[in-house]
NULUMSE-749165 format. One record per residue: residue number from 1; chain; x, y, z of N, C-alpha, C in turn. Coordinates in steps of 0.02 Angstrom, whole numbers, plus 50000, padded with zeros to 5 digits. Layout:
  pos  unit    n_x    n_y    n_z   ca_x   ca_y   ca_z    c_x    c_y    c_z
  NUM     A      X      Y      Z      X      Y      Z      X      Y      Z
...
//
This chain:
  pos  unit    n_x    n_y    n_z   ca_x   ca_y   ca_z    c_x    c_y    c_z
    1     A  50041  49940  50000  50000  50000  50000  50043  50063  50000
    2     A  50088  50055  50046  50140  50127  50047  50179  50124  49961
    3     A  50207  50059  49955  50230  50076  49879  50196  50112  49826
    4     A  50115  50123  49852  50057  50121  49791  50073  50197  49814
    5     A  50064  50235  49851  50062  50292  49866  50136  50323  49837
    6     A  50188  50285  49852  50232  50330  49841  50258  50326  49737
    7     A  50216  50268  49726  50221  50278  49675  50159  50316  49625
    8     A  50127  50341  49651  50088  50394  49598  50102  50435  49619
    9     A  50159  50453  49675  50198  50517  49664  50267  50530  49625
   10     A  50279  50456  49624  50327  50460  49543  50286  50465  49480
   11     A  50240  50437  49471  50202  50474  49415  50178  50529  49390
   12     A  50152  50583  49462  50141  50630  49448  50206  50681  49424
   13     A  50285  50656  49466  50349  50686  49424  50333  50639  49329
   14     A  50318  50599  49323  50319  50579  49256  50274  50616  49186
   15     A  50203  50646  49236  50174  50708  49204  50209  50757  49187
   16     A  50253  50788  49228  50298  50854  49226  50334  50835  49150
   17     A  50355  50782  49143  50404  50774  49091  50353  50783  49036
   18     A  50301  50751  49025  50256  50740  48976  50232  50815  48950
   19     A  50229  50853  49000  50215  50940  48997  50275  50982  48943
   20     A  50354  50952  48964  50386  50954  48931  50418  50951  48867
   21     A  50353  50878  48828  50361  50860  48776  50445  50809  48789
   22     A  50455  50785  48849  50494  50710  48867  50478  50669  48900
   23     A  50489  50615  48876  50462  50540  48863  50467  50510  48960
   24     A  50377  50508  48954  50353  50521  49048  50379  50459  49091
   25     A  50440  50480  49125  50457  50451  49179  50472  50488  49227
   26     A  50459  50462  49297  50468  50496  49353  50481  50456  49400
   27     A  50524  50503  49449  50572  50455  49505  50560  50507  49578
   28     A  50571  50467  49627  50573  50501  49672  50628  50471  49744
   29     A  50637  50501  49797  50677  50480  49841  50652  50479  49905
   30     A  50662  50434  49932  50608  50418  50004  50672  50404  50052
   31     A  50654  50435  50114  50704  50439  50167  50679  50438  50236
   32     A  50661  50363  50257  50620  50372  50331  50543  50395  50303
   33     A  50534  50359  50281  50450  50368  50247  50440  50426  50223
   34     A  50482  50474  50198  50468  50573  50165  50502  50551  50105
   35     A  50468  50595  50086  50505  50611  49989  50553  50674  50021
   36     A  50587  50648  50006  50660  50715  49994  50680  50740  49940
   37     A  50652  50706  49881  50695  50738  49820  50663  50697  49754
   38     A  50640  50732  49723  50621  50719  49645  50637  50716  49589
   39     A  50615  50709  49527  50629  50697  49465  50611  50677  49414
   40     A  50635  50702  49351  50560  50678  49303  50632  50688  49223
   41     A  50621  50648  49181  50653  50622  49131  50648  50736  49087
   42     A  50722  50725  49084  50742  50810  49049  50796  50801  49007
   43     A  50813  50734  48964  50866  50737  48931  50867  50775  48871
   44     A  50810  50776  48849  50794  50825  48775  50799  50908  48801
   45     A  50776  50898  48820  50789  50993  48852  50838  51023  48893
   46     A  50861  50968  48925  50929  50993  48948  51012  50997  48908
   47     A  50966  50944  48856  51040  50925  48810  51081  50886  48860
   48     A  51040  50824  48892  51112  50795  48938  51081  50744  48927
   49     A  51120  50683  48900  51110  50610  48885  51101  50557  48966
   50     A  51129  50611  49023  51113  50571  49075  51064  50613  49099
   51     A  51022  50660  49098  50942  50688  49146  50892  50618  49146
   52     A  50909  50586  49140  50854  50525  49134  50815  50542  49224
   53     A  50751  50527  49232  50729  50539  49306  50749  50534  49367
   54     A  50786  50468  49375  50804  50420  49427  50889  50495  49447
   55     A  50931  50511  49389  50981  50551  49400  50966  50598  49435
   56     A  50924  50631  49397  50912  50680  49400  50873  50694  49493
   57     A  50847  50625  49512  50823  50624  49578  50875  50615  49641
   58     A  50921  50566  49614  50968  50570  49647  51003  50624  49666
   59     A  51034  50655  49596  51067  50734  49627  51011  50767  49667
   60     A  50963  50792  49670  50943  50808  49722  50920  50796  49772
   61     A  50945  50737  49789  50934  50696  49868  51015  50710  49885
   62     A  51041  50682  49845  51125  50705  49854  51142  50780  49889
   63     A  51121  50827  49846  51133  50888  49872  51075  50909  49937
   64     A  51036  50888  49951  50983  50902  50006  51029  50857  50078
   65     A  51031  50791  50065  51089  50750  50110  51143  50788  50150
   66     A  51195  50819  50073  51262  50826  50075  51293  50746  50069
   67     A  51280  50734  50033  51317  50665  50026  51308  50618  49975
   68     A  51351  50608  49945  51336  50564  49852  51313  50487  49879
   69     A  51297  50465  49956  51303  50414  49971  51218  50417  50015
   70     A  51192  50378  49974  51111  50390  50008  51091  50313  50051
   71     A  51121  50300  50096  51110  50227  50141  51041  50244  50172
   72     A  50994  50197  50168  50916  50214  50192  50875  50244  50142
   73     A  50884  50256  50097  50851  50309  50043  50828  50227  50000
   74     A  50743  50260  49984  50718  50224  49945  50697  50261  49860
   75     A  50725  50216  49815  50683  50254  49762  50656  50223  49706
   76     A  50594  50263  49715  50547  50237  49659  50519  50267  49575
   77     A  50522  50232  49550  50519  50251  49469  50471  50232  49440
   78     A  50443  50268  49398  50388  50240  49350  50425  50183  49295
   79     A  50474  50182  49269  50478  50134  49217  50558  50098  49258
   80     A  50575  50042  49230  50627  49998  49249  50685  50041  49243
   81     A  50743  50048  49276  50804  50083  49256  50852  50056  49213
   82     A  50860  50083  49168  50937  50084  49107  50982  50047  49153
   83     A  51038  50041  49122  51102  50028  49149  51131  50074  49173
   84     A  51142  50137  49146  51165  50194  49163  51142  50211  49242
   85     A  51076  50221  49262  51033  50216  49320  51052  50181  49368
   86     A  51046  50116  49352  51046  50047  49380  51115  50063  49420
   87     A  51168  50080  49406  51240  50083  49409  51241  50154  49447
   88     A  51199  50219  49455  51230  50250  49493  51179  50238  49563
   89     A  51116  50214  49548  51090  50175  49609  51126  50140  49675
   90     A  51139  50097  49639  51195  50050  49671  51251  50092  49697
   91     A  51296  50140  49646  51353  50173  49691  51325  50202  49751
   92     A  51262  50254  49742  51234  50282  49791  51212  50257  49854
   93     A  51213  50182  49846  51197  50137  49909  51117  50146  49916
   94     A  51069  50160  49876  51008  50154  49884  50993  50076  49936
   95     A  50942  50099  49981  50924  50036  50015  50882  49991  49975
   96     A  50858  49998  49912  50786  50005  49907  50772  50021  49831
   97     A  50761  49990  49781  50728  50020  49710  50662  49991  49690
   98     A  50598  50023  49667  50546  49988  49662  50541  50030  49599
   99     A  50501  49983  49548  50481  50016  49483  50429  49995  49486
  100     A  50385  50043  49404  50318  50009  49384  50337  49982  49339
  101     A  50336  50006  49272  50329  49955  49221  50400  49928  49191
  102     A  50391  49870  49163  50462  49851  49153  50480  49868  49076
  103     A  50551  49867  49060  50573  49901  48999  50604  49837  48965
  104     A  50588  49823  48922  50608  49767  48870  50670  49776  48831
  105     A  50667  49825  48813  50745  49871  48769  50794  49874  48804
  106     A  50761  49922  48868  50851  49925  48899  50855  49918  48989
  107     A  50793  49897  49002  50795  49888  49076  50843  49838  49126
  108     A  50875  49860  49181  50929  49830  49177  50913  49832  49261
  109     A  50864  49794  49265  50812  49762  49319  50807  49696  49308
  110     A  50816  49676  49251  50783  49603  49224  50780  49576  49190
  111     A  50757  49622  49122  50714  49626  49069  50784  49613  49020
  112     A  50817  49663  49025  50890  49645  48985  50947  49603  49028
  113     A  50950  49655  49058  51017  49612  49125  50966  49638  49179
  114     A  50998  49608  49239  51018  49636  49329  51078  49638  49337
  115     A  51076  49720  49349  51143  49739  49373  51119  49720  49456
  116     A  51066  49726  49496  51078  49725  49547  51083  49639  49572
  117     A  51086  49613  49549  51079  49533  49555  51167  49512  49562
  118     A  51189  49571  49525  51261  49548  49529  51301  49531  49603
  119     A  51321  49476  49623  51354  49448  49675  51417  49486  49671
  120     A  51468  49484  49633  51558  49535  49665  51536  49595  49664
  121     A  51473  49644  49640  51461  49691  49677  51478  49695  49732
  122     A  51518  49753  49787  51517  49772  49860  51457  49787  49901
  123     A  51389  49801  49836  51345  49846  49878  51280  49805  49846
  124     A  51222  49784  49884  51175  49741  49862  51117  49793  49883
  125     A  51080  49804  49831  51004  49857  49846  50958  49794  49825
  126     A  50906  49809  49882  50850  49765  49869  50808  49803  49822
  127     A  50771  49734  49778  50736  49762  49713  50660  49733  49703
  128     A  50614  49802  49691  50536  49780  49682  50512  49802  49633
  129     A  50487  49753  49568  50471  49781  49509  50383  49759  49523
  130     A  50382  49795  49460  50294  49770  49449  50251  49825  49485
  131     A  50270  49880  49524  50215  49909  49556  50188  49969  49528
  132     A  50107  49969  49529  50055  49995  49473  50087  49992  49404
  133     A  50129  49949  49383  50155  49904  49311  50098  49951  49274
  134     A  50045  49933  49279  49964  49926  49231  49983  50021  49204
  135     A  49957  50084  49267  49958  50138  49267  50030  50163  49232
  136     A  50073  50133  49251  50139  50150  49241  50148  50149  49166
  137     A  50142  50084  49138  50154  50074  49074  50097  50105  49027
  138     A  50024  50117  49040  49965  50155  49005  50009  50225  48982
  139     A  50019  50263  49063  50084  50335  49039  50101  50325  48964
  140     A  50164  50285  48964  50207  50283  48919  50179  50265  48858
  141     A  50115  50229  48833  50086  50204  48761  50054  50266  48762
  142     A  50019  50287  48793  49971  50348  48768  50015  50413  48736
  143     A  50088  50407  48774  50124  50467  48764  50141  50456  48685
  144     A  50162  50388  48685  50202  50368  48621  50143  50348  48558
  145     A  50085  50340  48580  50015  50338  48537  50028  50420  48500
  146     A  50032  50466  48557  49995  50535  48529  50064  50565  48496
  147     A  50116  50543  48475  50180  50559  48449  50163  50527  48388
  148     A  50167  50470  48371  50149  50425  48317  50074  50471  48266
  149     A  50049  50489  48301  49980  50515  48290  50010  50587  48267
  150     A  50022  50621  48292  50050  50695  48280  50106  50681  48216
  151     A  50134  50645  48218  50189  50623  48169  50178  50621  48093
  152     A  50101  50573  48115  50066  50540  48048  50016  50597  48014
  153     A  50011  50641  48049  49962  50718  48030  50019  50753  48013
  154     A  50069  50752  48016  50116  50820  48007  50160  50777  47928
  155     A  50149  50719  47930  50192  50678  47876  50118  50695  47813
  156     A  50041  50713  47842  50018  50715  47790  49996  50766  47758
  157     A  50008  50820  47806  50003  50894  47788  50048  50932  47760
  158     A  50095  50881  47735  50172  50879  47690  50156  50890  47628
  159     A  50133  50953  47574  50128  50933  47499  50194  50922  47453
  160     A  50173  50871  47419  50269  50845  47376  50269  50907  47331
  161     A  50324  50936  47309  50347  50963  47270  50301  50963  47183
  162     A  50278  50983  47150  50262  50970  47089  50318  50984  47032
  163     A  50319  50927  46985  50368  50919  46930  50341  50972  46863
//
């Protein structure tokens, strides 16, 4: 029940992105049952190949902390984390990662690899996928429905050249 709560407050950071016109994911950081610090997918607008949500949540649990090292900090995401993610999770010592929907391409929860499954890792974060999966993943088709859709109106309001 608490996961359910704290995850439609990663969704509602996954709206913010969608406002943005970037692809809706949202993360958040839980510390002793409080959100401390948020985030929502800004790689297109920031021009930074790492703003993905989960980063972008971390640095600011990081800087709210004072400390690149978040022991007790839980965080939750609307979609499965990259590798990229997955990897500064783990440095950060997250206690804790729960997602909703899982990522087939590049999720690195499961779906592709587990980085956190890895044994010579030093640092082991416990991992909970699947939560509001259903809500989580609807986000992301509707976003990528109404792109496809906008795409296919703008590809037909294209007149060819006449010879």
């Amino acid at each position: 029940m608490q996961d359910a709560i704290f995850m439609r407050q990663a969704l509602d950071q996954a709206h913010n992105a969608w406002a943005l016109g970037e692809v809706p994911v949202g993360a958040i950081v839980v510390k002793d049952g409080q959100v401390i610090a948020t985030g929502f997918n800004q790689p297109i607008g920031t021009h930074d190949p790492t703003a993905h949500a989960e980063i972008m949540a971390l640095r600011a649990a990081a800087t709210i902390l004072g400390n690149y090292r978040l022991p007790g900090c839980e965080m939750f995401v609307t979609l499965e984390p990259c590798a990229m993610c997955s990897g500064a999770m783990i440095h950060a010592r997250l206690s804790r990662v729960v997602f909703g929907a899982s990522d087939p391409k590049t999720g690195a929860c499961g779906s592709v690899v587990n980085l956190f499954e890895q044994n010579q890792l030093n640092h082991h974060t416990q991992l909970t996928g699947g939560v509001m999966a259903d809500e989580c993943g609807a986000l992301l088709k509707e976003f990528f429905a109404e792109r496809r859709k906008a795409a296919k109106l703008a590809a037909k309001s294209v007149v060819p050249d006449s010879f």
